[in-house]
N, C-alpha and C positions, 0 to 999 in steps of 0.2 A: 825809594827803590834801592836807595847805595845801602841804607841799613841792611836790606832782607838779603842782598848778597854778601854784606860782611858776616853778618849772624849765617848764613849758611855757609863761608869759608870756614866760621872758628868752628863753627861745631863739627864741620867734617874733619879740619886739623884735627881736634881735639880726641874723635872718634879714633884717627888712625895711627897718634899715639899710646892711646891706649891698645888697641889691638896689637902695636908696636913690643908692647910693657908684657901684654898676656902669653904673646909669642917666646918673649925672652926668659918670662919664667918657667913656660913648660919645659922650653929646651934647657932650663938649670934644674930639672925635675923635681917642680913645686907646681903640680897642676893647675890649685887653687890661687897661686900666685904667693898663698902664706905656710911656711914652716909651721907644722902639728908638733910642740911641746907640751906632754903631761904635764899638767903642776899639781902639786899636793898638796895639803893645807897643815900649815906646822901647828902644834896643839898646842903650843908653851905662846905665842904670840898673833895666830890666826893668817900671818904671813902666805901668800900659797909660793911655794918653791917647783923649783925643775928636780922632777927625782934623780936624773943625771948630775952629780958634783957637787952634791948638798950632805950637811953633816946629819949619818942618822943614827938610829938606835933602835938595836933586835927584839924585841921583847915579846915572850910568848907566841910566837910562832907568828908575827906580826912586826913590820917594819915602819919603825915614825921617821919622818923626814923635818928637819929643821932647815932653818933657815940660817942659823949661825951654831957655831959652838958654844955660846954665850948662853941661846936659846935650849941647848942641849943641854947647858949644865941647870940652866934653871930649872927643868923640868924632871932634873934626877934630885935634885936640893929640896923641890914640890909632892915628887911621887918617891921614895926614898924604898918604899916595900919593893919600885922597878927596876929590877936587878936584868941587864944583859948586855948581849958583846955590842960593843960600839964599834959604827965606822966613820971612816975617815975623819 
């Protein structure tokens, strides 16, 4: 009998900290509880990156996203006909 009341204390604790956790993040306005970050998949190492703050390069009307400058230069040293303006 002491078990079926402590298994039903934890789980209702447990229940109303979570509901505790779902509350705090709608009110930091993340509905789901989780940040939606795009990642992009770097072609020079398969890495997938944030397109926010990642090193890239313009090429034909199409933008690659790296995962380092290292990755960027490999990829201009590999593709050498890929001529375009680089960022950051």
């Amino acid at each position: 009998m002491r078990f079926l009341i402590w298994g039903t204390l934890a789980t209702w604790v447990v229940a109303r900290l979570h509901q505790a956790d779902k509350l705090r993040s709608e009110a930091a306005g993340h509905p789901s509880g989780q940040l939606m970050i795009a990642l992009l998949r770097d072609p020079c190492c398969g890495a997938y990156v944030p397109a926010q703050g990642s090193p890239m390069l313009a090429q034909a009307g199409k933008v690659e996203h790296f995962c380092s400058s290292e990755c960027r230069d490999r990829f201009l040293r590999l593709h050498p006909a890929v001529s375009g303006s680089e960022g950051q």
